[in-house]
Each structure stands twice: as structure tokens, then as C-alpha cells.
C-alpha positions as CSV (number, residue, x, y, z in Angstrom):
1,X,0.0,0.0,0.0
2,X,2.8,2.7,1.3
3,X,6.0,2.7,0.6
4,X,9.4,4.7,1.7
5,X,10.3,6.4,-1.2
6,X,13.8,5.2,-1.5
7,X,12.9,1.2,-2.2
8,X,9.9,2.7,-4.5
9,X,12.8,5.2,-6.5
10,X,14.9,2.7,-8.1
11,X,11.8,2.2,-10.3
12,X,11.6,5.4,-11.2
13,X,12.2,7.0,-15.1
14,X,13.3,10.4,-14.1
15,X,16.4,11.8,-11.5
16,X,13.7,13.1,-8.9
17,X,14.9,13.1,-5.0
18,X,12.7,12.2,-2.2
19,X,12.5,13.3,0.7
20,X,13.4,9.9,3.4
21,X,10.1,10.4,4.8
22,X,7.6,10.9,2.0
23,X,5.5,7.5,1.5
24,X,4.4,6.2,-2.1
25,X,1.4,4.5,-2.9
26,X,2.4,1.8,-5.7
27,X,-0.2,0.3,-8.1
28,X,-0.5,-2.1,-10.6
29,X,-2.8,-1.2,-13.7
30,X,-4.4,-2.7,-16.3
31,X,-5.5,-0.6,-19.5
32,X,-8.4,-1.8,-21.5
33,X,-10.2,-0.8,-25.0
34,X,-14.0,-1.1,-25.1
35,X,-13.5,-4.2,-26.7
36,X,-11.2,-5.8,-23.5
37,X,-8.0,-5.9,-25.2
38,X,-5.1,-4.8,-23.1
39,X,-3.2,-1.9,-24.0
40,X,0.3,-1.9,-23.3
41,X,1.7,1.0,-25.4
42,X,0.9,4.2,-23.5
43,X,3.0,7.1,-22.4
44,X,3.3,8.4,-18.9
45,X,1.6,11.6,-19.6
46,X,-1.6,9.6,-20.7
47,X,-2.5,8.7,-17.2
48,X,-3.5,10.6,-14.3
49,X,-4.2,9.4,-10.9
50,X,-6.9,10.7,-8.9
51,X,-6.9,9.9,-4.8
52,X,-10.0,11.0,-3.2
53,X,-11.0,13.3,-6.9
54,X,-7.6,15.1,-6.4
55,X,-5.3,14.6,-9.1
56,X,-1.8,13.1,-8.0
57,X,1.8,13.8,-9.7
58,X,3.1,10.4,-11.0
59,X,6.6,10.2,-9.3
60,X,7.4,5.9,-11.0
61,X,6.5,4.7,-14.4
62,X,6.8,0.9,-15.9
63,X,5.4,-1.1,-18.0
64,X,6.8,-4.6,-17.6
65,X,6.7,-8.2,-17.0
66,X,7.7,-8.3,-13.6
67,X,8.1,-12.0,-11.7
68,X,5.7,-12.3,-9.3
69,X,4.5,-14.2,-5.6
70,X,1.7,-16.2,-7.2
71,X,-0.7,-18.1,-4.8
72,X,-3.5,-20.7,-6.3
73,X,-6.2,-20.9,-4.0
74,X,-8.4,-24.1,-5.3
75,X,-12.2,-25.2,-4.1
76,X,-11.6,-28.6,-2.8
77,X,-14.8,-28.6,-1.2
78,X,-17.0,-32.4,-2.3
79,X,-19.2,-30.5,-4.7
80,X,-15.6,-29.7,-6.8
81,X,-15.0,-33.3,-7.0
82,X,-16.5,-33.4,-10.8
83,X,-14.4,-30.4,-11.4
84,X,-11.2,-30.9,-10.4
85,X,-9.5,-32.3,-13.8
86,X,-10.5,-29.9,-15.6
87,X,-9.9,-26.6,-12.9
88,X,-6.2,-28.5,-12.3
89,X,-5.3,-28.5,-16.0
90,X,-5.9,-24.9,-16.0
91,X,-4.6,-23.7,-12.9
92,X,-1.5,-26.0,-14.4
93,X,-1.4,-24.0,-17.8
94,X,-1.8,-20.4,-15.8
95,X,1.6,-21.7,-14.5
96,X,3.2,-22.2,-17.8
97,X,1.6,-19.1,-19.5
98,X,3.5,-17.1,-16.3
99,X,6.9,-15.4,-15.7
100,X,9.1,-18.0,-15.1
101,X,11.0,-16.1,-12.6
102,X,7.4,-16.4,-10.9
103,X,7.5,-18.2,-7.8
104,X,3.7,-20.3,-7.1
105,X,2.1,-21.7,-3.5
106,X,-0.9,-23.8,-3.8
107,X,-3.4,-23.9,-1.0
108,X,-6.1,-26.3,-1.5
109,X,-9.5,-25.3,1.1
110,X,-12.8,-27.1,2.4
111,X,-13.4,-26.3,5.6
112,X,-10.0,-25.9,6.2
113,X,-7.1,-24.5,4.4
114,X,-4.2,-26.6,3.7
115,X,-0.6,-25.4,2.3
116,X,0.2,-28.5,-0.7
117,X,2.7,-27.1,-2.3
118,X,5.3,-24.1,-0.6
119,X,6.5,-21.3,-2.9
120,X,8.6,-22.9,-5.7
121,X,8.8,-22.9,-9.6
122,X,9.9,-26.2,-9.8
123,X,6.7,-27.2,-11.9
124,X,6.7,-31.3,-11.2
125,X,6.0,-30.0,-7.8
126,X,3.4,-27.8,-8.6
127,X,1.7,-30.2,-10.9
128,X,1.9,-32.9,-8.2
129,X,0.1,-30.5,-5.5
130,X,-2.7,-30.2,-7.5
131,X,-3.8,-33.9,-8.4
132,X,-3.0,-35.9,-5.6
133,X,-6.2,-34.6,-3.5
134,X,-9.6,-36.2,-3.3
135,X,-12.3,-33.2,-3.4
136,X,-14.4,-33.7,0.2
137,X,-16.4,-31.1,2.9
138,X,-17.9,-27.7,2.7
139,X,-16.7,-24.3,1.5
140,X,-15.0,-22.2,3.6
141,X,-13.7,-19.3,1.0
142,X,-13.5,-16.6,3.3
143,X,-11.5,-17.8,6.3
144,X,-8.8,-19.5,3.3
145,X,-8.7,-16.3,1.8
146,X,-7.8,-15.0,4.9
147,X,-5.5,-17.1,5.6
148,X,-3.8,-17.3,2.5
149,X,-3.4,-13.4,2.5
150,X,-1.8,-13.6,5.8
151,X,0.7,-16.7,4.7
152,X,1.1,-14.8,1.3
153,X,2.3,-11.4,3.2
154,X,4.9,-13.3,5.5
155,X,6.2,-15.8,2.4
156,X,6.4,-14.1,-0.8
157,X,10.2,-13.2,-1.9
158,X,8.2,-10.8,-5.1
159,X,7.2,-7.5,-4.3
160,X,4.2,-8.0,-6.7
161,X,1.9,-10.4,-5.1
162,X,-1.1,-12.3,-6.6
163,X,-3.7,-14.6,-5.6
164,X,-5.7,-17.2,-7.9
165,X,-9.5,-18.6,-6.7
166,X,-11.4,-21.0,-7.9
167,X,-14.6,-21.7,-6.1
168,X,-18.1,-23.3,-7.1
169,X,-20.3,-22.3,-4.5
170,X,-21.3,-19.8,-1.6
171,X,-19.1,-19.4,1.6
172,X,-21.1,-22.3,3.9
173,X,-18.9,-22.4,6.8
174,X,-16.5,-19.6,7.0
175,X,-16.2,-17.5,10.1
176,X,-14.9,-14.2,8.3
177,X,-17.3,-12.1,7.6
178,X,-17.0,-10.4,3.9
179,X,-17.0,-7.0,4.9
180,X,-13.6,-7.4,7.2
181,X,-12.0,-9.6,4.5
182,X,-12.7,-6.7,1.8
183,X,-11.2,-4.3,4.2
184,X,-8.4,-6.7,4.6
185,X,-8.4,-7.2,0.5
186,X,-7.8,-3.2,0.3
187,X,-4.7,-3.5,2.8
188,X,-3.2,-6.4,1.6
189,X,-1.7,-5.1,-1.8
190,X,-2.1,-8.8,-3.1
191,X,-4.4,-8.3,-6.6
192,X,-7.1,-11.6,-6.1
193,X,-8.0,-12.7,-9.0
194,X,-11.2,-15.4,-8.9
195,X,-13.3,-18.1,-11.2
196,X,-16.5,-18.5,-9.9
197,X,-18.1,-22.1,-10.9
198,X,-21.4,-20.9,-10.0
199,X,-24.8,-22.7,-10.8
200,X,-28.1,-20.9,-11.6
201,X,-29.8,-23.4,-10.4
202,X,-29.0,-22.2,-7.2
203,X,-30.5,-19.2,-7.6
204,X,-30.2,-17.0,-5.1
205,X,-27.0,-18.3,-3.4
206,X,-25.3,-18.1,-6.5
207,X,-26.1,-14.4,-6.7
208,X,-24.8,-13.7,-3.4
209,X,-21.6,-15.7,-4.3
210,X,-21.4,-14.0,-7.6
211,X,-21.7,-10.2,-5.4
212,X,-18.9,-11.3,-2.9
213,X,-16.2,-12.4,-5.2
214,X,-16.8,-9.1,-7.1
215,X,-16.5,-7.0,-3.7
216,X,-13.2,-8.7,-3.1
217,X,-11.9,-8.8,-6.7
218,X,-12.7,-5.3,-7.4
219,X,-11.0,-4.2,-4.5
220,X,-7.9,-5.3,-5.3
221,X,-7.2,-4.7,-8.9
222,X,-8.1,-8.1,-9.9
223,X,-11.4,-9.0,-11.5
224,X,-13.8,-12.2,-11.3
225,X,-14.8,-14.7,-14.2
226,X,-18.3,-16.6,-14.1
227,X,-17.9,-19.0,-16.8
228,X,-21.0,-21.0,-18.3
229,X,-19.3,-24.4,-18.9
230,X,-16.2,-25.8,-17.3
231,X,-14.2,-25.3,-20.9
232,X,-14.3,-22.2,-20.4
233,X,-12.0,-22.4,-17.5
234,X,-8.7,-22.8,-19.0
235,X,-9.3,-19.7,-21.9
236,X,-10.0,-17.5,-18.4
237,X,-6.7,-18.9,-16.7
238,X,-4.8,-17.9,-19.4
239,X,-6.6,-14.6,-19.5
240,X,-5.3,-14.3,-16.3
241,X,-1.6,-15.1,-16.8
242,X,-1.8,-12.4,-20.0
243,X,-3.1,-9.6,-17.6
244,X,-1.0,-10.1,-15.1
245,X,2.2,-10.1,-17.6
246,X,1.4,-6.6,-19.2
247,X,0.3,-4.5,-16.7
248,X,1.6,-0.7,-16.0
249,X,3.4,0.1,-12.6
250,X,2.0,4.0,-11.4
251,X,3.1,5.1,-8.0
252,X,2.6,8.2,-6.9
253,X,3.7,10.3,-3.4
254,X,-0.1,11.1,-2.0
255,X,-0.5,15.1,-1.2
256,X,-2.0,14.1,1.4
257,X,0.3,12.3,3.8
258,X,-1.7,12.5,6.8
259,X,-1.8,8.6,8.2
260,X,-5.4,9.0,9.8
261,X,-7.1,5.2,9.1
262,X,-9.3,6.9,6.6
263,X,-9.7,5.0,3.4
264,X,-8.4,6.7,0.2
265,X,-10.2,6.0,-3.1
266,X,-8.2,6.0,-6.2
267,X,-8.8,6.3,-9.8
268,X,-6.5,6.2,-12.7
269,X,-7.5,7.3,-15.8
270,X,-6.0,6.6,-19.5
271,X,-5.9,7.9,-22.8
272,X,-8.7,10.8,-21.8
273,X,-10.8,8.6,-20.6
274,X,-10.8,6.2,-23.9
275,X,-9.3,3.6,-22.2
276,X,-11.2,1.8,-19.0
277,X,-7.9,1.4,-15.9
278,X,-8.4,-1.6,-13.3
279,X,-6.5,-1.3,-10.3
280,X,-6.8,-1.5,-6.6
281,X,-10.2,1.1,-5.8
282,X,-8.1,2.5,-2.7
283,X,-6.4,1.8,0.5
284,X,-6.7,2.5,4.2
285,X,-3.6,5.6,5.3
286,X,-3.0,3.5,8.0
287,X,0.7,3.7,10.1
288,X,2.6,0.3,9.4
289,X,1.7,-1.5,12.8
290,X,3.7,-4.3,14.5
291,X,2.0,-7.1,16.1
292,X,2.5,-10.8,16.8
293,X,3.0,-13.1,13.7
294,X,-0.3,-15.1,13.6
295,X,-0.2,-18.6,12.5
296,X,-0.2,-19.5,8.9
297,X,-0.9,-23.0,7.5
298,X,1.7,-25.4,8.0
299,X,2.7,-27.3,4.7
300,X,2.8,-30.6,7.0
301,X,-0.8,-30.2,8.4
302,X,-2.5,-33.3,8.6
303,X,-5.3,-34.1,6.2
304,X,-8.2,-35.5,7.8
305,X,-9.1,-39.3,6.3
């Protein structure tokens, strides 16, 4: 979210100075046409940033494929069970399609959440952490997300962080409540990205499902996927993999450097407006706090028979 200037400067295109105690809010953009292309060819004075409707003087200015802290966050929940080969091979080609500097973790989740595979980019492993598990239990979304957020934050070596859902159903069993984990989302600077396997035969519950994945996504840069058939899931992972390559790094020093708590909207804008910008919708001007670690998922968890 904030940043001392001087690890935020290397990054930077011009020789500007900061001061040691001005703070930078970094985001990662994605620039769209009306027809959901990305564009990837615009100039630094084709975007303004906007925090609270005042404009903001961009201070760093990238476009490029930076590695990234990549976390896949898979349903394992019994009603996946019919899913799971085909949501595996996908999550598996999102790996090859990425950086391959990129570094993955993949946390499987019913009820619980369970660490399968530690950060690596050895891909045998990867591939092995996602087929050897047997789809059982309810859905407990929420309290993996905010768990894998947590682990994410204390485990990542990148500085650009990402996490990868898949889910097909409504949070059952979770003891998060959404609102917290969006406000957690904002603070996290982790972009959550999410396929939603959602029914309409479930009507109602699938609506709600549909609303809280959005809320989360949205918040964080990353943006949700409701596909109508399961083969639509490995064109969407791949989507995924593409956006996350060719995205614009904007950071900008805030005028307003007051750490009060209060949440700061931002908006970027490109091209006059031609273009539509997704990135993070704001973030909390909080001081950096130091509290006690709090437990992550262990990678040697037992599994329940």
C-alpha cells in the first residue's frame, strides 16, 4: 500500500529526489479498449491518478513483466470433485503461460485450508500439489482467503503479489465475515483474482456468491470470471496469466500524507478517458503496525481421512 520512497525510487524514469520520509502509494494497472484488449503501449503523460477526486503527480513509471508471488487458492470442497481435472489442468497452464521467474504456492480449502505445495517454480511439484487430493467437505472461502493473505504477506520473496481462486459455491462455513475480508483485501496489496463455478440453479446463493467475489476482486485490482461451462475455464486462466504479464506500474507520493485510518479512493484514468484502468479502488492511510505473527498454514498439516 505505502512505501518509503527510496525502495519505491529505483523504479523510477526520471532523477527526482525524495524526501526519506515521503511514502508512495504503488499500483499495478491494467489498460483496457471497449472491446477488453489490453493496451500496453501508453505514455506516462496519458494517465492521471486521482486519490480522493484530487489529481496526484506520478513520481514511477513501468510497463513490464515483472516476476511475481503467485498463490492458487483451489475449491476442494466435495461438490468440486467433478471439477477438479479440468480446474487442475488450468490452474497447471496459468503456470506455464506465467513469468518464469514467478514463484507459485498452492493452497487447497474445504473447511479448512491446507498449504500442498510451498512457494517454488519447480513445476513437477506444482503439478503434483494439484492432483493428488480427493475433493471432500464444505466451502470455507473466506477464512482460506484470509488465511492465504496472511501466509502470502509473510512468504512471498516478489514484491508484486497475486492470488488465484477457484470456487463453485457460496461461503457455507466460514467464520470471516465479507466485509472485514474486503477491508483486509484493500490492505493487503495482493491483486485476487477469482473463477467462480457458480450454478443458476442455485438461484439466489449463487447471486450472493457471484456479489462477494466481485466486492473482493474489485478491491484489489483483480477481477472475477463466471464461466457457463467448465471449458471455459482454461481460456480465463490464461486470460489471467496475459493480464498479469502486461500491466503498468504507477506510484505516486499522495498530497495528502496524513496517516489518519481513513480510506483513500483512487482512480486512474488513460488515454482521456478512452481507455477503462483496473487497479486497486483505494487503501486505508494507516501507520505500518507491529503485532504478533499469527499462524499460517503449515505445509505438514494433517489431512483428515
Amino acid at each position: 500500500m505505502l512505501f518509503n520512497a527510496p525502495q519505491a525510487a529505483q523504479a523510477q524514469d526520471d532523477q527526482s529526489t525524495f524526501r526519506a520520509d515521503t511514502r508512495l502509494v504503488v499500483l499495478h494497472a491494467s489498460v483496457l479498449d471497449n472491446k477488453g484488449n489490453l493496451i500496453t503501449s501508453l505514455r506516462r503523460d496519458e494517465f492521471k491518478v486521482f486519490e480522493n477526486g484530487v489529481e496526484q503527480q506520478v513520481k514511477v513509471f513501468r510497463r513490464e513483466d515483472v516476476p511475481v508471488s503467485m498463490a492458487l487458492l483451489i475449491d476442494n470442497s466435495g461438490s468440486m470433485r467433478d471439477k477438479r481435472r479440468k480446474v487442475e489442468a488450468a490452474a497447471l497452464n496459468l503456470v506455464k503461460a506465467s513469468n518464469r521467474e514467478d514463484e507459485v504456492l498452492i493452497v487447497n480449502f474445504n473447511d479448512e485450508a491446507y498449504e500442498d505445495v510451498p512457494f517454488t517454480n519447480d513445476l513437477k511439484k506444482l503439478e503434483e500439489g494439484l492432483t493428488k487430493i480427493d475433493s471432500r467437505g464444505g466451502t470455507a472461502m473466506r477464512d482460506a482467503l484470509d488465511l492465504v493473505i496472511d501466509h502470502v504477506k509473510a512468504k512471498a520473496k516478489k514484491d508484486k503479489k497475486v492470488i488465484f481462486l477457484v470456487t463453485d459455491g457460496n461461503d457455507n462455513t466460514s467464520a470471516m465475515g465479507l466485509e472485514k475480508l474486503v477491508q483486509k483485501a484493500h490492505n493487503s496489496e495482493i491483486a485476487i483474482y477469482a473463477i467462480g463455478l457458480l450454478s443458476e440453479e442455485d438461484g439466489r446463493e449463487a447471486k450472493k456468491a457471484k456479489r462477494a467475489l466481485n466486492a473482493i476482486t474489485e478491491a484489489t485490482g483483480g477481477i472475477s470470471y463466471f464461466p457457463a461451462t467448465l471449458d471455459e475455464v482454461g481460456p480465463l486462466a490464461l486470460n489471467v496469466a496475459h493480464d498479469i504479464r502486461n500491466q503498468y506500474i504507477i506510484a505516486y507520493s499522495p498530497s495528502n500524507q496524513t496517516l489518519d485510518g481513513s480510506f483513500r479512493q483512487v482512480k486512474v484514468t488513460a488515454g482521456g478517458r478512452k481507455y477503462s484502468v483496473r487497479t486497486r479502488s483505494g487503501y486505508y492511510a494507516s501507520p505500518e503496525q507491529k503485532s504478533a505473527p499469527r499462524p499460517t498454514m503449515s505445509q505438514n498439516q494433517a489431512r483428515p481421512e
